[in-house]
mmCIF file as gemmi writes it, N, C-alpha and C atoms, coordinates in Angstrom:
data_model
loop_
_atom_site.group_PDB
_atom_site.id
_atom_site.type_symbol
_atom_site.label_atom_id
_atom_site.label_alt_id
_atom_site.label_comp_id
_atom_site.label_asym_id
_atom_site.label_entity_id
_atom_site.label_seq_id
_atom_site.pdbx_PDB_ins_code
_atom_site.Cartn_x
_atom_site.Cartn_y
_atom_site.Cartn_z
_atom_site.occupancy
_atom_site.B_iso_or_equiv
_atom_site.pdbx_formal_charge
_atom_site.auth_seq_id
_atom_site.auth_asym_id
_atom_site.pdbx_PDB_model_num
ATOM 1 N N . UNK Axp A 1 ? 135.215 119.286 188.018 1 0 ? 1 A 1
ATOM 2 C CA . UNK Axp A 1 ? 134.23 118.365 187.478 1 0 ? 1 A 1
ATOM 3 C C . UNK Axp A 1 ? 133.281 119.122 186.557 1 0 ? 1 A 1
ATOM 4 N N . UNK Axp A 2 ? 133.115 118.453 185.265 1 0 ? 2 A 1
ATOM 5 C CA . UNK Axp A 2 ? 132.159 119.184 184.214 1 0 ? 2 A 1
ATOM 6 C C . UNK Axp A 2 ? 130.406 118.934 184.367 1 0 ? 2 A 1
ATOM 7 N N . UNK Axp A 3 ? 129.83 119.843 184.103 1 0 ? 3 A 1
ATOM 8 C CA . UNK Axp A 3 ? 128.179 119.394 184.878 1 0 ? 3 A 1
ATOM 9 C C . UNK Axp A 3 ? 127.727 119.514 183.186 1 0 ? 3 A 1
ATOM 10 N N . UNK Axp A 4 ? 127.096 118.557 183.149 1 0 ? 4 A 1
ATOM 11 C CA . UNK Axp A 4 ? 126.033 118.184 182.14 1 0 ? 4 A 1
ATOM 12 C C . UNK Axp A 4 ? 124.873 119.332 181.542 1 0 ? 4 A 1
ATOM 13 N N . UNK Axp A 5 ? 124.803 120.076 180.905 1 0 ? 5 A 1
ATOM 14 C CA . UNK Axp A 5 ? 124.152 121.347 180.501 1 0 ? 5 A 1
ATOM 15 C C . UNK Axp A 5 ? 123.123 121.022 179.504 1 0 ? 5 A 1
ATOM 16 N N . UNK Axp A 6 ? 123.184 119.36 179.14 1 0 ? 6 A 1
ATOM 17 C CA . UNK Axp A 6 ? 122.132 119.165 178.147 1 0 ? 6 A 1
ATOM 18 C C . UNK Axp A 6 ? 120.536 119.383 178.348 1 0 ? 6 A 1
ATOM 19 N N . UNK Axp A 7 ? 119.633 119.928 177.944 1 0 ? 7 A 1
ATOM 20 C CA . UNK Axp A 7 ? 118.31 120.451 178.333 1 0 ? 7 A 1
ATOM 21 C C . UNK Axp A 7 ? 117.519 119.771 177.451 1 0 ? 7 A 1
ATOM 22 N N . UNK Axp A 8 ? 118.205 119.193 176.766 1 0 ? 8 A 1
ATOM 23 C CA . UNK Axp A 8 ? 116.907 118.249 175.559 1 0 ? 8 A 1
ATOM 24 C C . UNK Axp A 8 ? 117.77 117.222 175.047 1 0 ? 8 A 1
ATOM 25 N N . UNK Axp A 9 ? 117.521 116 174.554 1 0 ? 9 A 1
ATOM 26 C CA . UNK Axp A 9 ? 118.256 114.996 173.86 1 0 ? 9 A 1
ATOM 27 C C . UNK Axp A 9 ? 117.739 114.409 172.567 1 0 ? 9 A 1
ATOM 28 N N . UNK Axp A 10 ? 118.384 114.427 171.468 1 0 ? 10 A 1
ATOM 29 C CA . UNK Axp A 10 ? 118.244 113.921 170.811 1 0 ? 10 A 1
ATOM 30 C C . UNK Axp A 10 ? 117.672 112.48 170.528 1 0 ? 10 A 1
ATOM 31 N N . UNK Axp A 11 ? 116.494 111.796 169.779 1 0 ? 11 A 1
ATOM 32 C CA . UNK Axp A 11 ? 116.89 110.292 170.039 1 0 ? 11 A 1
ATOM 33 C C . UNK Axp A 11 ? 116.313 109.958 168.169 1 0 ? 11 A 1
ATOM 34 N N . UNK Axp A 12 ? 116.76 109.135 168.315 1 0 ? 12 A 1
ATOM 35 C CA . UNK Axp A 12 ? 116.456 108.074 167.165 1 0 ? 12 A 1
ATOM 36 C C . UNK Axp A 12 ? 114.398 107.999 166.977 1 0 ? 12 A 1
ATOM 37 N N . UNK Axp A 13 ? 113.379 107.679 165.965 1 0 ? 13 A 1
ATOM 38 C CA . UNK Axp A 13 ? 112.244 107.376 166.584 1 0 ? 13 A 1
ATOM 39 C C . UNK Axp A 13 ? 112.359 105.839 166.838 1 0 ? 13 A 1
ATOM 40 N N . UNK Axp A 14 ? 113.178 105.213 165.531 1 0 ? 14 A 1
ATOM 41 C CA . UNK Axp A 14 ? 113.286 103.975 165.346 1 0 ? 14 A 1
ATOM 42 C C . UNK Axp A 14 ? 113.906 103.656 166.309 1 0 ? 14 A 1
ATOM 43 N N . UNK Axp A 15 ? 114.798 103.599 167.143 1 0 ? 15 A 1
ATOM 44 C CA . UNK Axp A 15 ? 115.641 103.289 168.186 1 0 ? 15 A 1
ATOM 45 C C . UNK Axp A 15 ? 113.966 103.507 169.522 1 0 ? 15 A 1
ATOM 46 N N . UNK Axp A 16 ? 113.812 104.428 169.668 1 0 ? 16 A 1
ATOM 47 C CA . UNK Axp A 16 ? 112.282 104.47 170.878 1 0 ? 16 A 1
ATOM 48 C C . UNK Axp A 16 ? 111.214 103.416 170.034 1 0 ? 16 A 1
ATOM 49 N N . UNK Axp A 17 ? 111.094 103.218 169.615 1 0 ? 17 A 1
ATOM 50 C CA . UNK Axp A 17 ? 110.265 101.567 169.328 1 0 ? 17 A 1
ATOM 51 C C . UNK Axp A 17 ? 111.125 100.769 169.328 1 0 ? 17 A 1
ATOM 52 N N . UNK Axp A 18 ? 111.634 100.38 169.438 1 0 ? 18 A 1
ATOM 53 C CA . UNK Axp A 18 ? 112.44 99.122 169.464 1 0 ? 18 A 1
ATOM 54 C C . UNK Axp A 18 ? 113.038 98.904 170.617 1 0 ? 18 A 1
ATOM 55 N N . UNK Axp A 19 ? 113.551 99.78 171.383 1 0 ? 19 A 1
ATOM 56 C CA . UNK Axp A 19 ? 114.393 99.878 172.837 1 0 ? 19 A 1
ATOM 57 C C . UNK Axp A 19 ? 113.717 98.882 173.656 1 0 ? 19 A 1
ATOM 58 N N . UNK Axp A 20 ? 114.159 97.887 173.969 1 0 ? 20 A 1
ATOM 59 C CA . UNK Axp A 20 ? 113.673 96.725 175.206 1 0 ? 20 A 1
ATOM 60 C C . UNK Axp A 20 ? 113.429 97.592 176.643 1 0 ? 20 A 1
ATOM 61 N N . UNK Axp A 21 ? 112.416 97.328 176.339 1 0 ? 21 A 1
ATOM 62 C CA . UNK Axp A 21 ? 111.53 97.906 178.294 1 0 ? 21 A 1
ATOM 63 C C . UNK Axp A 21 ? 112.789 98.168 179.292 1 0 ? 21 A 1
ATOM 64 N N . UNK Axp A 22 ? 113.696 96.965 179.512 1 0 ? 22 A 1
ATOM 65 C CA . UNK Axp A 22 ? 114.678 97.017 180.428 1 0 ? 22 A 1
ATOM 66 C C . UNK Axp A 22 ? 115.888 97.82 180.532 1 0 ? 22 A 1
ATOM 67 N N . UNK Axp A 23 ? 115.435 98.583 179.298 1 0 ? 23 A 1
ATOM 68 C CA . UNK Axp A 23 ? 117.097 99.462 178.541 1 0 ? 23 A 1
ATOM 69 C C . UNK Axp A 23 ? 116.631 100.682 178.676 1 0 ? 23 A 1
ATOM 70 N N . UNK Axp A 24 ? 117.683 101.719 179.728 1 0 ? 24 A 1
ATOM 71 C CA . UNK Axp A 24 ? 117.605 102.974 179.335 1 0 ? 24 A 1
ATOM 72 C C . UNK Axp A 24 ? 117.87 103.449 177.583 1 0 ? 24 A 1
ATOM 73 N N . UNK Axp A 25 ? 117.159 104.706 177.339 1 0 ? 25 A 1
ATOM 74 C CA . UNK Axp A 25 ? 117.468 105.043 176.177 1 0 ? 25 A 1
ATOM 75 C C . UNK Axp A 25 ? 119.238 105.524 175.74 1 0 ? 25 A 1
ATOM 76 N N . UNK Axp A 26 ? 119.834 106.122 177.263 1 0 ? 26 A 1
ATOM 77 C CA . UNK Axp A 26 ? 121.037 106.211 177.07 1 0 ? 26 A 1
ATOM 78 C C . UNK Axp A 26 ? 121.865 105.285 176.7 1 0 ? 26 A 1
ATOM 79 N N . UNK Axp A 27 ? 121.425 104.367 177.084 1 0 ? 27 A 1
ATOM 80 C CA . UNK Axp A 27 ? 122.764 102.966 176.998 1 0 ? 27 A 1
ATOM 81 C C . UNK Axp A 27 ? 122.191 102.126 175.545 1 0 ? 27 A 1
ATOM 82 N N . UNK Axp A 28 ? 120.886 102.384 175.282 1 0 ? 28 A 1
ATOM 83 C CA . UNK Axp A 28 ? 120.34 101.736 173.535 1 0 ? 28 A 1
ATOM 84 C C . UNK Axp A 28 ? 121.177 102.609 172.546 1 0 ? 28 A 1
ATOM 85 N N . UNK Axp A 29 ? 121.046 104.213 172.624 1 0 ? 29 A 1
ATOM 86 C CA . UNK Axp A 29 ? 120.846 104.811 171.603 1 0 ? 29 A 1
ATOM 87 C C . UNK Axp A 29 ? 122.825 104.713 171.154 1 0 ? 29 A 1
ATOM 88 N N . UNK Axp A 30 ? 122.642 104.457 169.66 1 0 ? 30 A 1
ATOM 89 C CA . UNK Axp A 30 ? 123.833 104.153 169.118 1 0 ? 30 A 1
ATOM 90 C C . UNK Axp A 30 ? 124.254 105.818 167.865 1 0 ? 30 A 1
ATOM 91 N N . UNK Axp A 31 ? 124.159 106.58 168.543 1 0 ? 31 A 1
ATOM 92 C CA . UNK Axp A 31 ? 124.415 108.077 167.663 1 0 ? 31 A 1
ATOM 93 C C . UNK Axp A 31 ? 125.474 108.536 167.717 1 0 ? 31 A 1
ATOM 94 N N . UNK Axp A 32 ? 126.128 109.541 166.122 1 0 ? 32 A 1
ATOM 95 C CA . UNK Axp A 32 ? 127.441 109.909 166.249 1 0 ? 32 A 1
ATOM 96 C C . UNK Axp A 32 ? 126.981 111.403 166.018 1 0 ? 32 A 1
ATOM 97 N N . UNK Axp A 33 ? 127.476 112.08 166.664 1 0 ? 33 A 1
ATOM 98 C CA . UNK Axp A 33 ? 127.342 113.368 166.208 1 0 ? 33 A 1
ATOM 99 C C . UNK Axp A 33 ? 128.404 114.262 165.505 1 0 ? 33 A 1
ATOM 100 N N . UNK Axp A 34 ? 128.603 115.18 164.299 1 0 ? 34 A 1
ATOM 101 C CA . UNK Axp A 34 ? 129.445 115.766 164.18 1 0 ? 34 A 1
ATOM 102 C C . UNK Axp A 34 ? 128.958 116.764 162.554 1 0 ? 34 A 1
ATOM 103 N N . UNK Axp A 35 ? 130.834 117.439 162.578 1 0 ? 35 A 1
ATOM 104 C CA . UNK Axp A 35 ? 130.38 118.86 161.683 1 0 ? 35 A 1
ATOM 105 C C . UNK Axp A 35 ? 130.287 118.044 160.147 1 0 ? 35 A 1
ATOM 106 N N . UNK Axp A 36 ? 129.234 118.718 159.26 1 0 ? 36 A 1
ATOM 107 C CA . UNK Axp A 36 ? 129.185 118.86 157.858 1 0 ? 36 A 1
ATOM 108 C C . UNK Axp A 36 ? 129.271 119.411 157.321 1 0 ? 36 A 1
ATOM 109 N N . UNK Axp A 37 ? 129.741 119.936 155.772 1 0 ? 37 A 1
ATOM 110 C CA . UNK Axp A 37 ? 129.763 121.198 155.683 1 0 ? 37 A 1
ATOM 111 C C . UNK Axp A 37 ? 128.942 122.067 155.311 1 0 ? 37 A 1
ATOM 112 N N . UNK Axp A 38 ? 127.674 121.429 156.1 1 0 ? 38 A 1
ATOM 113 C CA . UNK Axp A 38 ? 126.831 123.12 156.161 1 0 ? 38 A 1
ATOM 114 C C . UNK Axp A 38 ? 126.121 122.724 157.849 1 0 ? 38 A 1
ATOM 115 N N . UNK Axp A 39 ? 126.644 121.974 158.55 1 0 ? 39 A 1
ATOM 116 C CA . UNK Axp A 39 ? 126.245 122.113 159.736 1 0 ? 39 A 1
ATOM 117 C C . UNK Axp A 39 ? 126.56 121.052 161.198 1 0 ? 39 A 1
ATOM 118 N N . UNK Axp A 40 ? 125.854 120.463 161.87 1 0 ? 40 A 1
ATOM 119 C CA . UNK Axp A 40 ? 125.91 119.898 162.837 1 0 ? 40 A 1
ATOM 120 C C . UNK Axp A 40 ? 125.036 118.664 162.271 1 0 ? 40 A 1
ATOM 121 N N . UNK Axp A 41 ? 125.586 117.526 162.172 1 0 ? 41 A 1
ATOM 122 C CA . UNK Axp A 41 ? 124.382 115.991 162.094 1 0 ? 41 A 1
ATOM 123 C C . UNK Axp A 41 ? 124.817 115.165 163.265 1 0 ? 41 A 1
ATOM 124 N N . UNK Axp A 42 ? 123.35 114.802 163.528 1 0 ? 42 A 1
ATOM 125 C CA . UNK Axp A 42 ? 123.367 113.707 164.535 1 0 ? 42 A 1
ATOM 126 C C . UNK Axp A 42 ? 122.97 112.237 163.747 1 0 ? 42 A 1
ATOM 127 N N . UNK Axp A 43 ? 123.462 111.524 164.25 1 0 ? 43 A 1
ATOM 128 C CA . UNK Axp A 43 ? 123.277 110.103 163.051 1 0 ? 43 A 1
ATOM 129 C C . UNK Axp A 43 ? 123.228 109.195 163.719 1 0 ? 43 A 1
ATOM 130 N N . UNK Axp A 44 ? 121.953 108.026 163.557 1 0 ? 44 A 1
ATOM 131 C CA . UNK Axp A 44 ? 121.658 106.948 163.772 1 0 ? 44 A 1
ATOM 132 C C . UNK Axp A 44 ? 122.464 106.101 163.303 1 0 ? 44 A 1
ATOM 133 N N . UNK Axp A 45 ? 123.523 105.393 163.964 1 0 ? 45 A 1
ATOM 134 C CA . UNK Axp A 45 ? 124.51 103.804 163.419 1 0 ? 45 A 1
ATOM 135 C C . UNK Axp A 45 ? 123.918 102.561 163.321 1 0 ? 45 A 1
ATOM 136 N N . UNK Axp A 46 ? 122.748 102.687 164.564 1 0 ? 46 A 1
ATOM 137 C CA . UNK Axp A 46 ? 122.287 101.352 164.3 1 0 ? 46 A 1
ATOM 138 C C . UNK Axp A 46 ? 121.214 101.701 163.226 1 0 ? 46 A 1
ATOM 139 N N . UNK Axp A 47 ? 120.576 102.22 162.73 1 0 ? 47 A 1
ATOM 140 C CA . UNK Axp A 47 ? 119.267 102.552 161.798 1 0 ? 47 A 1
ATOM 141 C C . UNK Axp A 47 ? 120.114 103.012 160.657 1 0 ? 47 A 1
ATOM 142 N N . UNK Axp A 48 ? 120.908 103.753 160.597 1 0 ? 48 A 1
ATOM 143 C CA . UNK Axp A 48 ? 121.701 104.425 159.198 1 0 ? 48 A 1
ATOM 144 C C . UNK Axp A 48 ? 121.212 105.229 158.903 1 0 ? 48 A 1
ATOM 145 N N . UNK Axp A 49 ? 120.129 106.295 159.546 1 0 ? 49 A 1
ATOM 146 C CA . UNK Axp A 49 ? 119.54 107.552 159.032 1 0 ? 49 A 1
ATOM 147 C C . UNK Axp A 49 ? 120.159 108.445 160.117 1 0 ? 49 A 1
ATOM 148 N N . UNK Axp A 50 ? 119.566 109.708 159.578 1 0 ? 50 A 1
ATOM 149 C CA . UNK Axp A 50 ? 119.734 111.035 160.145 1 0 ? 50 A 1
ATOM 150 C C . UNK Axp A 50 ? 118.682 111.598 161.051 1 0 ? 50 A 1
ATOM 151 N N . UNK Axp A 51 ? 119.16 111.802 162.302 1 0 ? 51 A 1
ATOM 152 C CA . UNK Axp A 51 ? 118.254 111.989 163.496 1 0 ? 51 A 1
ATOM 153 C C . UNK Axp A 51 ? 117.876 113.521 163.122 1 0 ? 51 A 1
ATOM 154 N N . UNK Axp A 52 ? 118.856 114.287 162.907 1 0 ? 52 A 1
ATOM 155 C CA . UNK Axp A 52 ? 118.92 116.132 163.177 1 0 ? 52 A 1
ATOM 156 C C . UNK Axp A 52 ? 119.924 116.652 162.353 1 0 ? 52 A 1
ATOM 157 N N . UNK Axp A 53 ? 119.671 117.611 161.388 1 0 ? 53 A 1
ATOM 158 C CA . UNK Axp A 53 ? 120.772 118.317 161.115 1 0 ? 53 A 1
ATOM 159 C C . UNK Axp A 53 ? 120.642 119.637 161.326 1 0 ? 53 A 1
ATOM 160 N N . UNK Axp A 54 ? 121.058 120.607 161.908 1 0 ? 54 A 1
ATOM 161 C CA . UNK Axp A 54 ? 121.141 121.924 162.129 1 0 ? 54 A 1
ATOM 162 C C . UNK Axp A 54 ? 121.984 122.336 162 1 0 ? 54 A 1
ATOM 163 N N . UNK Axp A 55 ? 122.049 123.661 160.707 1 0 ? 55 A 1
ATOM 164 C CA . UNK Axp A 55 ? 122.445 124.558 160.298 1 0 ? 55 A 1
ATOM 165 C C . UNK Axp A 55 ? 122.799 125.384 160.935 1 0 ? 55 A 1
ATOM 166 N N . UNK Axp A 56 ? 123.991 126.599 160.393 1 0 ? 56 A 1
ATOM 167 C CA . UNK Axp A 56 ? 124.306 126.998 161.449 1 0 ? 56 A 1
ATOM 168 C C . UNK Axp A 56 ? 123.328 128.632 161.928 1 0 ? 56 A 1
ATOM 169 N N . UNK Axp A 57 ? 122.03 128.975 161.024 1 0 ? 57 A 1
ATOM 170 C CA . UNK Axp A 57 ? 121.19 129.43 161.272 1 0 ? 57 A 1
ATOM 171 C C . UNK Axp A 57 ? 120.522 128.57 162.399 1 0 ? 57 A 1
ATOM 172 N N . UNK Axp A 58 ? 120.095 127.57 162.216 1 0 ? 58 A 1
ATOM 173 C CA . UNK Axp A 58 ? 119.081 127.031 162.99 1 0 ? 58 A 1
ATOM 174 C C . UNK Axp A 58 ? 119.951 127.072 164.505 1 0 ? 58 A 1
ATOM 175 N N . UNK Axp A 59 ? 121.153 126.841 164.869 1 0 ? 59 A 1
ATOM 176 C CA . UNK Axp A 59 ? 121.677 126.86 165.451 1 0 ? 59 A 1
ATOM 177 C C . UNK Axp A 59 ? 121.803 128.416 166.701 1 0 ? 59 A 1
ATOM 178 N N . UNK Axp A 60 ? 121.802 129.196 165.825 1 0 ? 60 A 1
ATOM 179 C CA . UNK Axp A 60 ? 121.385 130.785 166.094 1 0 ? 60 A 1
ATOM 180 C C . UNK Axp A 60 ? 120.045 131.207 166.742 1 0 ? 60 A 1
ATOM 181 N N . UNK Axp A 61 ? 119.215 130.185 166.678 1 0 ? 61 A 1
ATOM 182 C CA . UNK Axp A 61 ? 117.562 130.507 166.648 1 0 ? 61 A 1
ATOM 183 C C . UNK Axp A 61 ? 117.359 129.951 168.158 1 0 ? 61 A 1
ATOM 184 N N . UNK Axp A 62 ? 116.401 130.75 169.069 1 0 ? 62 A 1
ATOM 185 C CA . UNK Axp A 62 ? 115.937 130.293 170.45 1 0 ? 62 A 1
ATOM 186 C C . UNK Axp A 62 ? 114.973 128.84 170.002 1 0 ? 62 A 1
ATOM 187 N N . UNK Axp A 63 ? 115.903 128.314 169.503 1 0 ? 63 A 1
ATOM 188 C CA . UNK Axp A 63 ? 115.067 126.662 169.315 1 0 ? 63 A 1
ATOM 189 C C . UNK Axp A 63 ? 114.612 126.16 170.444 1 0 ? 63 A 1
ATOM 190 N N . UNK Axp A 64 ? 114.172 126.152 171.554 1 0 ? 64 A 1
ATOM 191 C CA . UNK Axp A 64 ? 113.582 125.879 172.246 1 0 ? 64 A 1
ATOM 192 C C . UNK Axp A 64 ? 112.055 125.92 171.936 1 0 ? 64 A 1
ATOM 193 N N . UNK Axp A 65 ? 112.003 126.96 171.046 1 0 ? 65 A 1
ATOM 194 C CA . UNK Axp A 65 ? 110.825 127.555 171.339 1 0 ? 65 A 1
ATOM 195 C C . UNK Axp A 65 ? 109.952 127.466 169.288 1 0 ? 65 A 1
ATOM 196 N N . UNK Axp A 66 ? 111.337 126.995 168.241 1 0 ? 66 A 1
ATOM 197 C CA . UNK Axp A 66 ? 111.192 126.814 167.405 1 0 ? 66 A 1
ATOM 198 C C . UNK Axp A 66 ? 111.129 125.112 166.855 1 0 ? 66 A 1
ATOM 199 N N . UNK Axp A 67 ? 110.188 125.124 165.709 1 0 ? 67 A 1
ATOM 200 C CA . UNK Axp A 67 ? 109.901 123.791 165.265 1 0 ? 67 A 1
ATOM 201 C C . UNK Axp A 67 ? 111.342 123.415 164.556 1 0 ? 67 A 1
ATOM 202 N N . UNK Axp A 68 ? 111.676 122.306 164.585 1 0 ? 68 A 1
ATOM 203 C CA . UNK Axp A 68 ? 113.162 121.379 163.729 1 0 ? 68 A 1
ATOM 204 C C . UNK Axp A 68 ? 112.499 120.896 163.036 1 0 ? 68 A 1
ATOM 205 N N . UNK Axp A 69 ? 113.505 120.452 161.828 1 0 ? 69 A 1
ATOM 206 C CA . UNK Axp A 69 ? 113.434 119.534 161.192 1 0 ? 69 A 1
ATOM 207 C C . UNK Axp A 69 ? 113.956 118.357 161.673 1 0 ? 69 A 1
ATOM 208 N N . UNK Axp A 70 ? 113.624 116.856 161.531 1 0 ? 70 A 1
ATOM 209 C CA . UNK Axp A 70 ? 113.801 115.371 161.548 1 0 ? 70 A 1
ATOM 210 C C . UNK Axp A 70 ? 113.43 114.228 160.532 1 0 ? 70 A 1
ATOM 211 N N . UNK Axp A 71 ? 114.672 113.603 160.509 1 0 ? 71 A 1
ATOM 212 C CA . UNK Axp A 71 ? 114.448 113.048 159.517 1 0 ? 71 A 1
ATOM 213 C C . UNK Axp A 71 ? 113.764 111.289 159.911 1 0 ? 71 A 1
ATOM 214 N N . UNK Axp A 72 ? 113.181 111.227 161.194 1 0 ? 72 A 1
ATOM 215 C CA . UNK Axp A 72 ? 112.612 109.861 162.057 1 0 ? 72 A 1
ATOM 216 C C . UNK Axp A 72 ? 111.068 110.616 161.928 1 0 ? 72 A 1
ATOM 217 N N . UNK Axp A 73 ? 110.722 111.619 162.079 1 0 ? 73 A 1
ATOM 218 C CA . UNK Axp A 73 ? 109.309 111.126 161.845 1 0 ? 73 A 1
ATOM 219 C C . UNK Axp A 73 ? 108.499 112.074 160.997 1 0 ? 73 A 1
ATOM 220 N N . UNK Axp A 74 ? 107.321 111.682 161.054 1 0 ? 74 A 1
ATOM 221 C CA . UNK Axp A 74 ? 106.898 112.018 159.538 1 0 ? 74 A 1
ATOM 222 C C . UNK Axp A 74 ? 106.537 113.257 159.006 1 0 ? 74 A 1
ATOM 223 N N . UNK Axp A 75 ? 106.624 113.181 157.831 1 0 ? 75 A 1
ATOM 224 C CA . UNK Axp A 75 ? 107.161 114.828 157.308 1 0 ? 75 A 1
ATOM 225 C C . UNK Axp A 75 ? 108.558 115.305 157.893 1 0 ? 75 A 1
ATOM 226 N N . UNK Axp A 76 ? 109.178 115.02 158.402 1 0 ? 76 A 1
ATOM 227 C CA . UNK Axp A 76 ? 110.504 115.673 159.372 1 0 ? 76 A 1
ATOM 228 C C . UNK Axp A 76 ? 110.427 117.176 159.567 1 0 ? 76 A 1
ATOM 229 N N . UNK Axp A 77 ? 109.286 117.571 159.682 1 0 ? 77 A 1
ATOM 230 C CA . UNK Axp A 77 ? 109.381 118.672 159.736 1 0 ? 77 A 1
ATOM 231 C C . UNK Axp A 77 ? 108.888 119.604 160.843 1 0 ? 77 A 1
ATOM 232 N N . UNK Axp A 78 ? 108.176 118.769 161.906 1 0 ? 78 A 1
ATOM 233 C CA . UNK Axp A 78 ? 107.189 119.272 163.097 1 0 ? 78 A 1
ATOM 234 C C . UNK Axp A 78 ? 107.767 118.734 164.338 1 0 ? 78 A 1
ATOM 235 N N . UNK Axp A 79 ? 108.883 118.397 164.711 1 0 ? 79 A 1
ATOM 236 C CA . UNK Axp A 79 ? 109.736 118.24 165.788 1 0 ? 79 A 1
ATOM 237 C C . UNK Axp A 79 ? 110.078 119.223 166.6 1 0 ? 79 A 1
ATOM 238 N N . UNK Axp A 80 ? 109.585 119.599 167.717 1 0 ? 80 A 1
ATOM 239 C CA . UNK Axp A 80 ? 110.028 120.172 168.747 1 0 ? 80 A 1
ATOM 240 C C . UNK Axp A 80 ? 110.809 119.241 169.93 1 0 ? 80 A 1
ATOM 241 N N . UNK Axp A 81 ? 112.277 120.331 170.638 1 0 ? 81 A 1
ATOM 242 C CA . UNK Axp A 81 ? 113.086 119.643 171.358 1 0 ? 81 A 1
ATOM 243 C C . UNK Axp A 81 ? 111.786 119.078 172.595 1 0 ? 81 A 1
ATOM 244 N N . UNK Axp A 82 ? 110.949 119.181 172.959 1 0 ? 82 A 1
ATOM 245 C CA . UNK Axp A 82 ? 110.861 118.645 173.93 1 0 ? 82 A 1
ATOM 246 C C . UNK Axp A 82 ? 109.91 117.195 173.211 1 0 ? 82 A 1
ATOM 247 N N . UNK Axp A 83 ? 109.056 116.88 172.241 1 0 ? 83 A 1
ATOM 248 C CA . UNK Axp A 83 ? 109.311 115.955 171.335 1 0 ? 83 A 1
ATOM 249 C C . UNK Axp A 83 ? 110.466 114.835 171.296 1 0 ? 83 A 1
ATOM 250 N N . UNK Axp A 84 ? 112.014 114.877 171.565 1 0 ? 84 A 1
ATOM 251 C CA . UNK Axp A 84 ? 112.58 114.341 171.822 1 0 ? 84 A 1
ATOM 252 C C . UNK Axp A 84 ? 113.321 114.04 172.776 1 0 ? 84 A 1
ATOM 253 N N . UNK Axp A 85 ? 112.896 114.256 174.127 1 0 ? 85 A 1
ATOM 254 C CA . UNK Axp A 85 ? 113.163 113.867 175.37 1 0 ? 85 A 1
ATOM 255 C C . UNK Axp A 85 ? 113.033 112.808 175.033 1 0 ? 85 A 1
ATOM 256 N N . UNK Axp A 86 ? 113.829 112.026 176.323 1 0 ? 86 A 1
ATOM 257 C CA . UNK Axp A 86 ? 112.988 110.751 176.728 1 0 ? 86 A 1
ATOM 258 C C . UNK Axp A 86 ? 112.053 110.442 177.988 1 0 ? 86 A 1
């Protein structure tokens, strides 16, 4: 059995305003993730924007502890993973 190792989640901002009270964010959030060719994007289907893209520098970096870029809120530029918990 595979154990779940995720430590932070990605989310939509537009998808967290809108999510009905009664809805986990897991079962709202409508995201595809995959390679580009210069990195990793996570992508909003129901909104049509771009949640995260990380490079494969950024990827390299103790991001935990470093600011991301996002393209949900403003400036996209002051996102930390714990910022996008739910």
């Amino acid at each position: 059995m595979e154990i779940c190792r995720i430590i932070t989640f990605f989310t939509c901002k537009a998808c967290q305003r809108q999510k009905p009270s009664n809805e986990s964010m897991e079962k709202w959030a409508r995201l595809n993730v995959g390679i580009t060719p210069t990195g990793i994007e996570v992508w909003c289907v129901r909104h049509r924007i771009q949640v995260v893209h990380l490079t494969p520098e950024e990827l390299q970096k103790d991001w935990l502890d470093q600011p991301m870029t996002c393209a949900c809120c403003p400036g996209g530029s002051h996102v930390v993973p714990s910022h996008q918990n739910n």
